[in-house]
Residue frames relative to the residue before (quaternion, step in Angstrom):
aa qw qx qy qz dx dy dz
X 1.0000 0.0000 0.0000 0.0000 0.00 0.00 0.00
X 0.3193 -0.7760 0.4450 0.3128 3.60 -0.61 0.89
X 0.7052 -0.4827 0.3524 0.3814 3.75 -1.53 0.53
X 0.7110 0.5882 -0.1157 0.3677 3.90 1.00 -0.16
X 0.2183 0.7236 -0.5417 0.3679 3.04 1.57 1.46
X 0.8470 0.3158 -0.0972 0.4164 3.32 0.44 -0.98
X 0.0860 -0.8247 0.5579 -0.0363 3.61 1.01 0.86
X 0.3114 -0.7766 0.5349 0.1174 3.74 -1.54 0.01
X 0.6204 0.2390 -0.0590 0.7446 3.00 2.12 -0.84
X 0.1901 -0.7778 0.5858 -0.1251 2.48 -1.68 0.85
X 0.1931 -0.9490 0.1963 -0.1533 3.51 1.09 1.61
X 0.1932 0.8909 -0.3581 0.2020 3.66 1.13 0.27
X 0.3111 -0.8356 0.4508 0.0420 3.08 -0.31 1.96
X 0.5234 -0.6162 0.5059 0.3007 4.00 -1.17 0.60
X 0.0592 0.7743 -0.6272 0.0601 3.20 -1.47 0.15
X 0.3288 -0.6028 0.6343 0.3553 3.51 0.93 -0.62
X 0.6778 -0.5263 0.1287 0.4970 3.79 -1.33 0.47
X 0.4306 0.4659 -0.7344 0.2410 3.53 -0.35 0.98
X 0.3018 0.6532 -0.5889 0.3682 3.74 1.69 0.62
X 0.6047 0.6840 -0.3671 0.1779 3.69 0.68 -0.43
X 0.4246 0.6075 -0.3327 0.5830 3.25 2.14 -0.13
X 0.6068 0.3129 -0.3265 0.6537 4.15 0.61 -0.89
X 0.6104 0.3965 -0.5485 0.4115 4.09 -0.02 0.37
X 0.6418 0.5421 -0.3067 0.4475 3.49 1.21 -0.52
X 0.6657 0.5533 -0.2300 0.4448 3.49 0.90 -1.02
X 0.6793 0.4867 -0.2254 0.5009 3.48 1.43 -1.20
X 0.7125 0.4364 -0.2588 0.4847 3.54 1.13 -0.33
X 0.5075 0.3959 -0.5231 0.5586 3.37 1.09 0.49
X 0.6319 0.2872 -0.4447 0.5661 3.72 0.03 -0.65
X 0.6108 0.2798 -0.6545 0.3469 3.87 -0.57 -0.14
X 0.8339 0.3857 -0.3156 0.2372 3.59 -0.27 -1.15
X 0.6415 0.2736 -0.5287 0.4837 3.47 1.52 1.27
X 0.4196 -0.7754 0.3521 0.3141 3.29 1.64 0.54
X 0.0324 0.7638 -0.5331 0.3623 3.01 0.53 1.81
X 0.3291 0.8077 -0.4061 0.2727 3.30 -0.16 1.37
X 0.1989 0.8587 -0.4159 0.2239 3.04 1.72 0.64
X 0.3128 0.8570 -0.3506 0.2115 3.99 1.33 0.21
X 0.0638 0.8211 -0.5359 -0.1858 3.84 0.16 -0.32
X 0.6227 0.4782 -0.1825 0.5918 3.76 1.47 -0.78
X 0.2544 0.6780 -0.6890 -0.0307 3.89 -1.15 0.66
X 0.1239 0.6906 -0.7111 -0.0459 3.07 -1.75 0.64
X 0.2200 -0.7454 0.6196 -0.1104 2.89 -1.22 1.46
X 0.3298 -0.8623 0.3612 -0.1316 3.36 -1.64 0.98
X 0.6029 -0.2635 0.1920 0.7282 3.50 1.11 1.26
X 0.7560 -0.3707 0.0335 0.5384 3.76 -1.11 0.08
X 0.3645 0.5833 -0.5764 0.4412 3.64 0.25 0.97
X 0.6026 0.3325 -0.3128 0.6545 3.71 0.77 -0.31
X 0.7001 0.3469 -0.5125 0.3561 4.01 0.12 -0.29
X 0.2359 0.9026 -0.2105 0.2922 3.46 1.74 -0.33
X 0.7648 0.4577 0.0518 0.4505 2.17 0.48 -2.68
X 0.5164 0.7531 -0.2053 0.3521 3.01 1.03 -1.47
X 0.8307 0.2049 -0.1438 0.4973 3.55 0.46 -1.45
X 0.3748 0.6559 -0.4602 0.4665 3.96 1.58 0.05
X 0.8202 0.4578 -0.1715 0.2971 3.20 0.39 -1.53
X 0.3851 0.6887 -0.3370 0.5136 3.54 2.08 -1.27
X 0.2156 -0.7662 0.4663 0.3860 3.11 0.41 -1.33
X 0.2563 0.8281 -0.3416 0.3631 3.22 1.52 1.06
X 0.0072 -0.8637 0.4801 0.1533 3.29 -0.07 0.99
X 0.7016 0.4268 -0.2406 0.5174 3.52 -0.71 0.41
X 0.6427 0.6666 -0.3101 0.2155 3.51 0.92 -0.79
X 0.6684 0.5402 -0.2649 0.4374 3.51 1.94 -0.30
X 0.5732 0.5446 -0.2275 0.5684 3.11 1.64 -0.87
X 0.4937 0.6208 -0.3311 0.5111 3.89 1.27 -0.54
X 0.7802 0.3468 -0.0525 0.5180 3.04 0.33 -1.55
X 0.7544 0.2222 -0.3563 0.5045 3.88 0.23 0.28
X 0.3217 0.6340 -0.4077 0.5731 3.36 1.31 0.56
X 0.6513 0.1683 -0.2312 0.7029 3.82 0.43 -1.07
X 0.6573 0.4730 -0.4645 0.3584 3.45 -0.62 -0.04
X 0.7320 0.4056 -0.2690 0.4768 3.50 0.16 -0.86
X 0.7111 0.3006 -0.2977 0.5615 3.92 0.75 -0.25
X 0.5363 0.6241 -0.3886 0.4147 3.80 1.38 0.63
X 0.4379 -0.5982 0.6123 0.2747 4.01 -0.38 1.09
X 0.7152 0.4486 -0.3816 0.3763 3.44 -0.05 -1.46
X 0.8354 0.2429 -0.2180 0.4423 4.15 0.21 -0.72
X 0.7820 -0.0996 -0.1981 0.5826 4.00 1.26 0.59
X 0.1752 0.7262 -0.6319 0.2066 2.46 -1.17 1.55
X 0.4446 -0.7585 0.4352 0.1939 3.93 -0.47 1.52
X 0.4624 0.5818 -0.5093 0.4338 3.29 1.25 -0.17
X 0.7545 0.4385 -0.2445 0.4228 3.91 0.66 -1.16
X 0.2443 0.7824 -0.5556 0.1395 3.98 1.24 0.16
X 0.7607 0.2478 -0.3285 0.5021 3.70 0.31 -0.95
X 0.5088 0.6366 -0.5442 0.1991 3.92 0.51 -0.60
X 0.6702 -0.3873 0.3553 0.5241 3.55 -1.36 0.06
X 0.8288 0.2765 -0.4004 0.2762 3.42 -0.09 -0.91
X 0.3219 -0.7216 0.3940 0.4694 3.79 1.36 -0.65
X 0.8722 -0.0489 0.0825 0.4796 3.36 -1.80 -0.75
X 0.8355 0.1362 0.0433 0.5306 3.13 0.37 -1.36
X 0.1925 -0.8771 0.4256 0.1117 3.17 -0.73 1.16
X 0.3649 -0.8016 0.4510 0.1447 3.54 -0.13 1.70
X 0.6169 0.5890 -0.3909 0.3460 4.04 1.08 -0.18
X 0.5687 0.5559 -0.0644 0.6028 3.14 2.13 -1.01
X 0.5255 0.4700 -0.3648 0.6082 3.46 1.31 0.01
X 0.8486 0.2226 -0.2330 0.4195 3.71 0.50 -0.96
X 0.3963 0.5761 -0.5601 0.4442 3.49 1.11 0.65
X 0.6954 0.5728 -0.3046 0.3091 3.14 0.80 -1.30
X 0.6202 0.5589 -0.1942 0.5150 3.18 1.09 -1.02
X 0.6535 0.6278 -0.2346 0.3517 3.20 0.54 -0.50
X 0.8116 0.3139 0.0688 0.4880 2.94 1.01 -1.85
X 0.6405 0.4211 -0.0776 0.6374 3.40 1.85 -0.63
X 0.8243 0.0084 0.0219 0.5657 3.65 0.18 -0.96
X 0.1553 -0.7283 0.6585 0.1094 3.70 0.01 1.15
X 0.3783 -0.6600 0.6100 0.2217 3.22 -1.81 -0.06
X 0.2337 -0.8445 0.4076 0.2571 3.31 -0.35 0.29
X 0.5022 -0.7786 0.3537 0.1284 3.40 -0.37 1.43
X 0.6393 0.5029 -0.2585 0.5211 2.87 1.04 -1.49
X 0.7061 0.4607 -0.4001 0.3593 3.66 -0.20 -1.04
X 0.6414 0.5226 -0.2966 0.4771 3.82 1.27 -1.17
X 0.6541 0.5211 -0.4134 0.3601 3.23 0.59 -0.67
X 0.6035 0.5523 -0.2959 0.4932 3.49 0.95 -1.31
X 0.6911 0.6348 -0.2943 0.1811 3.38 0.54 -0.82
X 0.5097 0.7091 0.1116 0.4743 2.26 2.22 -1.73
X 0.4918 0.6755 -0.3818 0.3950 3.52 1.25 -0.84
X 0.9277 0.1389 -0.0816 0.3369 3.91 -0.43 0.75
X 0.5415 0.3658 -0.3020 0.6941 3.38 2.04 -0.25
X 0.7140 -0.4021 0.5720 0.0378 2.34 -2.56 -0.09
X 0.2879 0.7552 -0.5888 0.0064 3.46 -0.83 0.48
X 0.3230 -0.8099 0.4882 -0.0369 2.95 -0.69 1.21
X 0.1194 0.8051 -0.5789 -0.0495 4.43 -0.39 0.52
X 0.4329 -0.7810 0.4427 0.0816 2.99 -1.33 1.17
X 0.0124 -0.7396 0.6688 -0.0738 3.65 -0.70 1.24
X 0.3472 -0.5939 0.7087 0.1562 3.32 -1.91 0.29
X 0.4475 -0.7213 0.4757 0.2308 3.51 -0.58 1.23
X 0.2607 -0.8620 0.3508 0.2569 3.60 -0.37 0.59
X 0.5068 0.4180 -0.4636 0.5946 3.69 1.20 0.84
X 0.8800 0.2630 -0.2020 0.3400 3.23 0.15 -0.57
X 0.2866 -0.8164 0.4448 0.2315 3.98 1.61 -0.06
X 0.4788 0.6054 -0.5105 0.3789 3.40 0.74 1.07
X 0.4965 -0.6233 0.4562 0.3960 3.77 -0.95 0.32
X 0.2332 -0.6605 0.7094 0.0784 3.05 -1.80 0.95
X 0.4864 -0.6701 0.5516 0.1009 2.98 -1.70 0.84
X 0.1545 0.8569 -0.4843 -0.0850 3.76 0.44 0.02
X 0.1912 -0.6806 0.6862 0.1715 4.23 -0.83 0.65
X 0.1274 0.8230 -0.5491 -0.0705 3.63 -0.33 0.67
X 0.4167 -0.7140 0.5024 0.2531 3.69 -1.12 0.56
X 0.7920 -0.4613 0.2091 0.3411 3.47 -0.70 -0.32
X 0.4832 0.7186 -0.2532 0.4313 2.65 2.05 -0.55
X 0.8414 0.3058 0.1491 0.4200 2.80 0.93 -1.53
X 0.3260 0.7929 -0.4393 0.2685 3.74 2.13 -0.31
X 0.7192 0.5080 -0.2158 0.4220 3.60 0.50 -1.97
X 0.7044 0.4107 -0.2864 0.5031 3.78 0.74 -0.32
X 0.5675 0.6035 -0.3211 0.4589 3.57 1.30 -0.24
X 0.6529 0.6187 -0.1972 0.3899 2.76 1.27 -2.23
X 0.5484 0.5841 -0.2263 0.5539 3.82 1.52 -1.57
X 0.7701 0.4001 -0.2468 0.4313 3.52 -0.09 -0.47
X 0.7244 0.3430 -0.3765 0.4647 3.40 0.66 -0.47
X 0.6762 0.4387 -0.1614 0.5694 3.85 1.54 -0.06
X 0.4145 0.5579 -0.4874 0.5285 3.43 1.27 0.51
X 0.0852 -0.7882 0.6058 -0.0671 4.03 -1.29 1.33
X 0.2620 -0.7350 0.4422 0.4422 3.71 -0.34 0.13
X 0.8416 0.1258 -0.3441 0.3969 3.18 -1.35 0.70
X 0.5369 0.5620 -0.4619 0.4273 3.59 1.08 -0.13
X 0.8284 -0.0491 0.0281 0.5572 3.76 1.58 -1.24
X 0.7609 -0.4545 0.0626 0.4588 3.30 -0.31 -0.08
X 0.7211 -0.5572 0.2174 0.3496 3.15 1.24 1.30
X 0.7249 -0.4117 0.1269 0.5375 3.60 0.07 -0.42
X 0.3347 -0.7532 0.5482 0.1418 3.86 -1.30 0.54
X 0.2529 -0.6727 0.6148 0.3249 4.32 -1.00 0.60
X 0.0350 -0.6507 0.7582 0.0221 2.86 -1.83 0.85
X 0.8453 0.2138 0.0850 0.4823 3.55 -0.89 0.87
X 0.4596 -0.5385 0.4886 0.5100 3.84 2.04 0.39
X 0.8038 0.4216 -0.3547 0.2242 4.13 0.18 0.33
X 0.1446 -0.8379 0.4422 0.2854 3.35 0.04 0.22
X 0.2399 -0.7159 0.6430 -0.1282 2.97 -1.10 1.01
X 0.0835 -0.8089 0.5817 -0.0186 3.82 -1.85 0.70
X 0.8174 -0.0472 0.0076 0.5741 3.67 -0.78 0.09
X 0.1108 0.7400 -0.5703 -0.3389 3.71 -0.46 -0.75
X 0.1768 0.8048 -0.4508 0.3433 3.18 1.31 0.77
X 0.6420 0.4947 -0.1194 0.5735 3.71 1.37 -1.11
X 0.8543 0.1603 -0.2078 0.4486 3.62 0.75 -0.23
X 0.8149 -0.0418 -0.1334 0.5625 3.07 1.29 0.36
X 0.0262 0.9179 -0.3915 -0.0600 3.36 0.44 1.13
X 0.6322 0.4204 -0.1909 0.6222 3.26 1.18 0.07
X 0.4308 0.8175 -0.3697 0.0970 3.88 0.33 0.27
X 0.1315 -0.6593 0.6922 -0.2623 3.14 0.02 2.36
X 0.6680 0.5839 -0.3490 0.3018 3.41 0.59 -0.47
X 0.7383 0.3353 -0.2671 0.5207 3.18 1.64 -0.51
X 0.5243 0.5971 -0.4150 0.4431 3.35 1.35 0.78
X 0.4009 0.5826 -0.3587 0.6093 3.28 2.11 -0.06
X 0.5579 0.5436 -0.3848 0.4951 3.96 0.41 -1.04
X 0.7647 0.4315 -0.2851 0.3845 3.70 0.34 -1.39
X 0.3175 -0.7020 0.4609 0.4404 3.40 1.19 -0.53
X 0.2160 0.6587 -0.6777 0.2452 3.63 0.31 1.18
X 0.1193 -0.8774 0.4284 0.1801 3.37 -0.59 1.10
X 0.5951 0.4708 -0.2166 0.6143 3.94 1.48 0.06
X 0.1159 0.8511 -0.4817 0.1737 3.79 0.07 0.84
X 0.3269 -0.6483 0.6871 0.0274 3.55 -0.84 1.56
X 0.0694 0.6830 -0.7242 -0.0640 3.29 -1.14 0.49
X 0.1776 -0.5759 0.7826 0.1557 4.18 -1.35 0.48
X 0.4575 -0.6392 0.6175 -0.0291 2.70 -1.48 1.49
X 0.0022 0.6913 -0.6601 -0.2939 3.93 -1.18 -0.40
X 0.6063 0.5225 -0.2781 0.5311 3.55 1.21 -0.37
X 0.5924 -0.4933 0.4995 0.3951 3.85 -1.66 0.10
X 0.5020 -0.5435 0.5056 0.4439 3.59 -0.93 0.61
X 0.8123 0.4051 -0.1915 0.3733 3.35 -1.15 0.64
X 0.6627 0.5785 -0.3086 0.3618 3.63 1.22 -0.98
X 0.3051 -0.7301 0.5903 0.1594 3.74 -0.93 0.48
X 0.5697 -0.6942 0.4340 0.0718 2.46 -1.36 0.69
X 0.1082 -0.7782 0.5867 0.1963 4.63 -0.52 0.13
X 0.8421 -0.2448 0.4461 0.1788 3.29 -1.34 -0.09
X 0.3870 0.8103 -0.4402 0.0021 3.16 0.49 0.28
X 0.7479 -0.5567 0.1394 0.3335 3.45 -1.63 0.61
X 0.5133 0.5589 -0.4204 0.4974 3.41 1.58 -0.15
X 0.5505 0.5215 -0.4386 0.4824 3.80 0.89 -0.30
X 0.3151 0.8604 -0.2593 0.3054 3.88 1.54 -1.02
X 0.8027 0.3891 -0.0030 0.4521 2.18 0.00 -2.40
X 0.7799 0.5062 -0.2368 0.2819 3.34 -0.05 -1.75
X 0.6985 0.3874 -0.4347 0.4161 3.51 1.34 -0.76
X 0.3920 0.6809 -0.4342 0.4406 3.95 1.28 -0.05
X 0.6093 0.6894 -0.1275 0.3704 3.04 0.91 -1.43
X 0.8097 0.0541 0.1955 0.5506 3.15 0.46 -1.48
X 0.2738 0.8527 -0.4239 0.1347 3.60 1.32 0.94
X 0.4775 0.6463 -0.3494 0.4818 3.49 1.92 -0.55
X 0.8101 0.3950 -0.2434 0.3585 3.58 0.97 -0.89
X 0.3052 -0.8610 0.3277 0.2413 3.75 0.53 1.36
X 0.6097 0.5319 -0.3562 0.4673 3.77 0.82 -0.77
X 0.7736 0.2657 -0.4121 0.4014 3.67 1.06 -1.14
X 0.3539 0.8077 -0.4050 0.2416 3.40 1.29 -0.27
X 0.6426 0.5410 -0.2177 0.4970 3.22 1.27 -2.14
X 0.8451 0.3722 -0.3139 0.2209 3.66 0.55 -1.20
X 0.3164 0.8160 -0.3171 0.3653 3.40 2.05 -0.04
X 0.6627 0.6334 0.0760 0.3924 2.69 1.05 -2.13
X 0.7561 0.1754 0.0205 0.6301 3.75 0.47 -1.45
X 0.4781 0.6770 -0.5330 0.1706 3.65 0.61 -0.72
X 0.6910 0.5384 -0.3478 0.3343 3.42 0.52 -0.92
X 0.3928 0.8004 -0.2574 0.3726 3.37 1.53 -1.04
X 0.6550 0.4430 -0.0657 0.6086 3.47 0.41 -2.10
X 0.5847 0.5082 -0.3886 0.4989 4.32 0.31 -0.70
X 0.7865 0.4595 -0.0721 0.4063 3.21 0.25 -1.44
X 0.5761 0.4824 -0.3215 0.5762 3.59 1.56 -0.26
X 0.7133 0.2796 -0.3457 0.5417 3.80 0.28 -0.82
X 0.2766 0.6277 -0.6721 0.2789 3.94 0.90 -0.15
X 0.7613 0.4828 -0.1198 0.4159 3.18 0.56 -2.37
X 0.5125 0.5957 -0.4386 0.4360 3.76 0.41 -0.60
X 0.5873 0.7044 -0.2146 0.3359 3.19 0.51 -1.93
X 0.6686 0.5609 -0.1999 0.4453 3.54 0.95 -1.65
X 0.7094 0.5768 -0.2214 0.3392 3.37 0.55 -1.17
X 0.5050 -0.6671 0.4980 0.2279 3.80 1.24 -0.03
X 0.8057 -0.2085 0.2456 0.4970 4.00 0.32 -0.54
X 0.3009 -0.7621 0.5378 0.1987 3.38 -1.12 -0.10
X 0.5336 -0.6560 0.2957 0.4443 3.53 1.61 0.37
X 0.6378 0.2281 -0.5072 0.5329 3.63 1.32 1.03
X 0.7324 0.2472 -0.0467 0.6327 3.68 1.03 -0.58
X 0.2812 -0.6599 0.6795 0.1540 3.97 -1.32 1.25
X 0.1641 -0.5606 0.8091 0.0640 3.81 -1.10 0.35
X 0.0209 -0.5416 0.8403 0.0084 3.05 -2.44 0.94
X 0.1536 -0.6994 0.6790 0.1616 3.26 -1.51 0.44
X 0.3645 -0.5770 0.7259 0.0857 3.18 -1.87 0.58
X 0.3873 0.7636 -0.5093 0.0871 3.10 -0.46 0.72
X 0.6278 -0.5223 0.3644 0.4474 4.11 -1.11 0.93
X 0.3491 -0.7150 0.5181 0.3138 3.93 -0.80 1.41
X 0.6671 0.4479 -0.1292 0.5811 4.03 1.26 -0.78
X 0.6453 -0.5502 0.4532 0.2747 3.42 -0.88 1.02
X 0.4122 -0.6503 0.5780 0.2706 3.76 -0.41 0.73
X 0.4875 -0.6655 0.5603 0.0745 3.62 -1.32 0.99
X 0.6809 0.3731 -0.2152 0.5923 3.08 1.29 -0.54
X 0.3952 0.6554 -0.5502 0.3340 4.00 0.69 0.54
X 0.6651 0.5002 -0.2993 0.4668 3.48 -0.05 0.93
X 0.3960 -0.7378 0.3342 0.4325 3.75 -0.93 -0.42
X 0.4463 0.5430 -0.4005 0.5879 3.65 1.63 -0.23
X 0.6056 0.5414 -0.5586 0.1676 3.35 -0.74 1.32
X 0.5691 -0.6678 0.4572 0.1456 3.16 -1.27 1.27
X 0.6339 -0.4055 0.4369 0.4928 3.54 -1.41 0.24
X 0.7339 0.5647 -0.2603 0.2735 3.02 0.09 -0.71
X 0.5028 0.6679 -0.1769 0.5195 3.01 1.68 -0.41
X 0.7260 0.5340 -0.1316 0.4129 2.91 1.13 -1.39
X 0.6808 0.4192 -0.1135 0.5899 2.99 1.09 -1.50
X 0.5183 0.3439 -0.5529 0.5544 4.10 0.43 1.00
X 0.5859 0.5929 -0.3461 0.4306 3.74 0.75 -1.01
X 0.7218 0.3890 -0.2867 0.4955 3.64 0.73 -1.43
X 0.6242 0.6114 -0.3511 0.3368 3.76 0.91 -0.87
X 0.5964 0.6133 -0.1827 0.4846 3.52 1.53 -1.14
X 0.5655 0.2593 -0.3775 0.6859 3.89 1.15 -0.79
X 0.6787 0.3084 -0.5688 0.3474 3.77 -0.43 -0.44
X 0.4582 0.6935 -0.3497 0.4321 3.60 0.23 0.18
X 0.7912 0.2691 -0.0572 0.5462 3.25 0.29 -1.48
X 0.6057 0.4542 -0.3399 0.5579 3.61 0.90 -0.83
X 0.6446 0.4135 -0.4559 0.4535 3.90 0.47 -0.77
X 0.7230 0.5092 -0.1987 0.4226 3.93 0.86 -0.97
X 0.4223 0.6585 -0.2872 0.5528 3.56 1.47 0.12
X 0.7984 0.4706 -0.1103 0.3591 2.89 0.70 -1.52
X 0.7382 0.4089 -0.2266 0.4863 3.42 1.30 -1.01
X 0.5355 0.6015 -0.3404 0.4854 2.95 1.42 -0.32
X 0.5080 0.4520 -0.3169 0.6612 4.33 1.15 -0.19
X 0.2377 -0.7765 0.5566 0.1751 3.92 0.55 -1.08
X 0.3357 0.7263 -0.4939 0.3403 2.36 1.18 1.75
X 0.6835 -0.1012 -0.1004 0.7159 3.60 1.59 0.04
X 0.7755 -0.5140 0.1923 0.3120 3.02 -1.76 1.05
X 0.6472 -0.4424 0.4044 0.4710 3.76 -1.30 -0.31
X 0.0329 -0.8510 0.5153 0.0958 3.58 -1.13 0.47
């Protein structure tokens, strides 16, 4: 039986909807209600993820980016330079809103004695933030830590601050669940264990973009760099105060990209329910399947 029944952290990289693989993983541990966690941190739609894990909603992310993804109104390349961009995050929280509530109450209870942590990137200064939000204030947190430029409407205040992806300043951040002294750590992946990362043209743009503004310049520029380091970190299992495990998709996610179809999604989600269901028996926490 491996050493990682009883984890403390919980660690759940972004991706935008290749998050639809951590909807898969999170719905195998919900439906044996596996929740032994006291530490979350969560990443751009890895925190909206979280979001429906914690609700206790199963299905409700993989639902919901299901209608979305076959919706003009919430991506569309036609809207890349407009205020809201590719993907429109205001249309995401109507939708939610008006279509797929969250339940508060159940999160809140859930919530009673842990931690949850969301990741942003400060937007003067391109360093990672830590945000604890409450209910008041989760969906505006959740937005901010999943807000890109030209992908959406670029950056979002929280708290008088603005703030963007936190994908860019820490996209992988078990490391600050080490800092906390969590000493058993689960990370979900959206990427293959091991895979690096290039440059990409949205990284392009943004350092054009933002070429006057040296710190965000540097993180435009090198960000990927720092990604591609905790890739490797990641590998290593622990650092001799704290063990780390990743979860991560064994086949390139179908949904890595912005042209993708339910269908897309739903193989992506089918692949974490998989691995989460195979995780699990592998701890002996429920039988082979």
């Amino acid at each position: 039986m491996s050493q990682f029944p009883e984890c403390d952290a919980l660690v759940l990289e972004g991706g935008s909807l290749r998050c639809a693989f951590t909807a898969g993983v999170l719905d195998a541990f919900a439906a044996v209600d596996y929740r032994p966690f006291n530490q979350y941190i969560a990443v751009s739609a890895g925190s909206m993820a979280l979001t429906s894990f914690l609700s206790g909603q199963r299905k409700h992310f993989i639902e919901l980016a299901m209608k979305l993804a076959d919706d003009s109104r919430f991506i569309s390349f036609r809207s890349a330079f407009s205020e809201e961009g590719i993907m429109n995050l205001s249309f995401l929280a109507k939708t939610v809103l008006e279509s797929a509530p969250i339940d508060w109450s159940v999160l809140e209870q859930e919530m009673m004695g842990k931690s949850t942590l969301i990741v942003t990137t400060d937007a003067e200064e391109g360093t990672p933030m830590y945000l604890e939000p409450n209910v008041k204030d989760w969906m505006r947190c959740v937005l901010a830590s999943s807000t890109l430029p030209l992908v959406t409407r670029g950056r979002i205040k929280v708290k008088n601050q603005w703030m963007f992806d936190g994908g860019y300043s820490d996209g992988i951040p078990f490391m600050k669940a080490v800092e906390l002294g969590c000493k058993k750590i689960l990370v979900i992946r959206t990427r293959p264990s091991g895979q690096h990362v290039e440059q990409g043209y949205l990284d392009y743009i943004a350092s054009w973009m933002y070429w006057w503004t040296p710190k965000l310049l540097r993180l435009f520029e090198f960000g990927f760099k720092e990604y591609n380091a905790q890739v490797d970190l990641l590998l290593t299992g622990g650092n001799g105060n704290s063990e780390w495990e990743e979860l991560a998709p064994k086949l390139p996610l179908r949904s890595d990209g912005y042209y993708v179809t339910s269908v897309d999604l739903l193989s992506d989600y089918h692949q974490g329910l998989d691995v989460g269901l195979d995780w699990l028996c592998k701890q002996g926490l429920v039988d082979k399947v």
